[in-house]
C-alpha positions in Angstrom: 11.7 28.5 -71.0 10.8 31.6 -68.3 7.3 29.8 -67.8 8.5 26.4 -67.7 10.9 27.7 -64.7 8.2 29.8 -62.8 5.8 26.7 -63.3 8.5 24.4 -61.5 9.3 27.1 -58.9 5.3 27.7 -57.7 5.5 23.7 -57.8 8.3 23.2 -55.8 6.7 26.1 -53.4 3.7 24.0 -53.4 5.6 20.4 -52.4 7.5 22.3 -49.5 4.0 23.6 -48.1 2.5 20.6 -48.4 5.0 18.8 -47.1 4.5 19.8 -43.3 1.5 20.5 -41.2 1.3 21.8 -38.1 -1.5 22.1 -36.1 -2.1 23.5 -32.6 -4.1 20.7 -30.8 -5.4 21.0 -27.1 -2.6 19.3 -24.3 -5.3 16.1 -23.8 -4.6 15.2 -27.2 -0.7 14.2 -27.0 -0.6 10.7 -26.5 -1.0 9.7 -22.7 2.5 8.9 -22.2 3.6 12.8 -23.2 0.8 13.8 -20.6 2.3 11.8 -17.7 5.4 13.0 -18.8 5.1 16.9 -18.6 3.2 16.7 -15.5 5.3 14.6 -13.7 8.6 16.5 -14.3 7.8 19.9 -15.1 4.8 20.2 -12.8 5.5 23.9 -11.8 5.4 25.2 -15.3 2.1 25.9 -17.2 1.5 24.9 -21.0 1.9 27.5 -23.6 1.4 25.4 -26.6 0.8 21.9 -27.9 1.7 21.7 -31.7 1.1 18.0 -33.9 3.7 17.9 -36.3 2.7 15.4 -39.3 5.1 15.4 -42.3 3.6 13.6 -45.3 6.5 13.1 -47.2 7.8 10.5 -44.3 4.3 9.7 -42.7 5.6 10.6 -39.6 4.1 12.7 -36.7 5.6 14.8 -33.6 4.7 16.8 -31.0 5.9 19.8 -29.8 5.4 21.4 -26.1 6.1 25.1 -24.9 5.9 25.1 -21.4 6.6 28.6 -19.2 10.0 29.2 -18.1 11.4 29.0 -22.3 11.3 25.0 -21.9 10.3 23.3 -25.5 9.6 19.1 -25.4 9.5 17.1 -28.9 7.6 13.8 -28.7 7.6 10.8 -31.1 3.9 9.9 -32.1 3.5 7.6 -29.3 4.6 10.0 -26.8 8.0 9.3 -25.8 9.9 12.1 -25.9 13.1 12.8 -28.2 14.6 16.7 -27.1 14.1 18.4 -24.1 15.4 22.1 -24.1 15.2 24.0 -21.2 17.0 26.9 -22.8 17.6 29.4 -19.2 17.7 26.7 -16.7 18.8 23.6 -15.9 17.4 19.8 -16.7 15.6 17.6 -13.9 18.0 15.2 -13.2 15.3 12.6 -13.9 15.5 12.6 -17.3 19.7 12.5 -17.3 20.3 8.6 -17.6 22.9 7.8 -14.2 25.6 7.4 -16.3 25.6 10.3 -18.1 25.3 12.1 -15.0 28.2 10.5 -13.7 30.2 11.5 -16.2 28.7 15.5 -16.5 29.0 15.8 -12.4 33.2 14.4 -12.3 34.3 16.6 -15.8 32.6 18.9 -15.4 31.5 20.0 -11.8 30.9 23.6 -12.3 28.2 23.1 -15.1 24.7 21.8 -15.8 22.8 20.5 -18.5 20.3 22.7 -20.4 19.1 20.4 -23.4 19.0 16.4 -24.2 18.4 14.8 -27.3 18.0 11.2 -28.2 17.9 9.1 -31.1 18.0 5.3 -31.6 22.3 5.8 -31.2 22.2 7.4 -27.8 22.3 10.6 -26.5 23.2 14.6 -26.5 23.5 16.9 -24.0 24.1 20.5 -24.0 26.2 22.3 -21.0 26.0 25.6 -19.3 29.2 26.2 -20.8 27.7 25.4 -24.3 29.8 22.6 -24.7 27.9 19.7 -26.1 28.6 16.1 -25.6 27.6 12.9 -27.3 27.1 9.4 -25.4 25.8 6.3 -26.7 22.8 4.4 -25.6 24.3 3.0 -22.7 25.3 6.5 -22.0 29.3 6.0 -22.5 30.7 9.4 -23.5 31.6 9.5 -27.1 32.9 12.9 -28.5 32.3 16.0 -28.8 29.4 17.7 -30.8 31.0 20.6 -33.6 
């Protein structure tokens, strides 16, 4: 019984590793789109890293940027990106969809956002204040993120 359970521990140990791969690729290999991207709105901060996510279990593949200034970008595999943190300062407003900015600028005048996220049901943003708020795709306000 003790060998049958340290056999299916180093295989489940085994899975998990193989289940991810990362690998730290040069910035001209991210899809074209992620290029444009970065340089057009973050063209003031130099790239740290470029990381290819590829997880085999979903045969699905991401990309990851570290750019000075603490700010991390997460692509899809054709370059579009999904999470935008800029951790110590604030969001370009050119990535903020007009009505979500609406609605950040009239509730809440005194803060900025810091991080985006979006997924195929719309959007969230985190606040200065550390409040985070979730919109839909046509960036209506929704609720509140716990």
């Amino acid at each position: 019984m003790k060998k049958l359970l340290i056999m299916a521990l180093a295989l489940l140990s085994f899975s998990l590793t193989w289940a991810d791969s990362k690998t730290k690729i040069p910035f001209k290999k991210l899809p074209v789109e992620a290029q444009t991207f970065v340089k057009k709105t973050f063209p003031n901060n130099d790239v740290l890293l470029v990381e290819e996510k590829y997880e085999y279990t979903h045969d699905k593949k991401e990309y990851k940027v570290e750019l000075e200034g603490d700010i991390d970008i997460k692509f899809d595999k054709m370059g579009v990106w999904k999470e935008i943190d800029c951790d110590r300062s604030i969001l370009p407003l050119s990535v903020i969809p007009k009505e979500i900015q609406k609605f950040i600028t009239s509730t809440y005048p005194n803060d900025k956002a810091v991080k985006i996220e979006r997924d195929l049901y719309g959007y969230e943003v985190k606040l200065t204040n550390g409040k985070e708020l979730v919109f839909n795709e046509n960036g209506e306000f929704i609720r509140f993120d716990d």
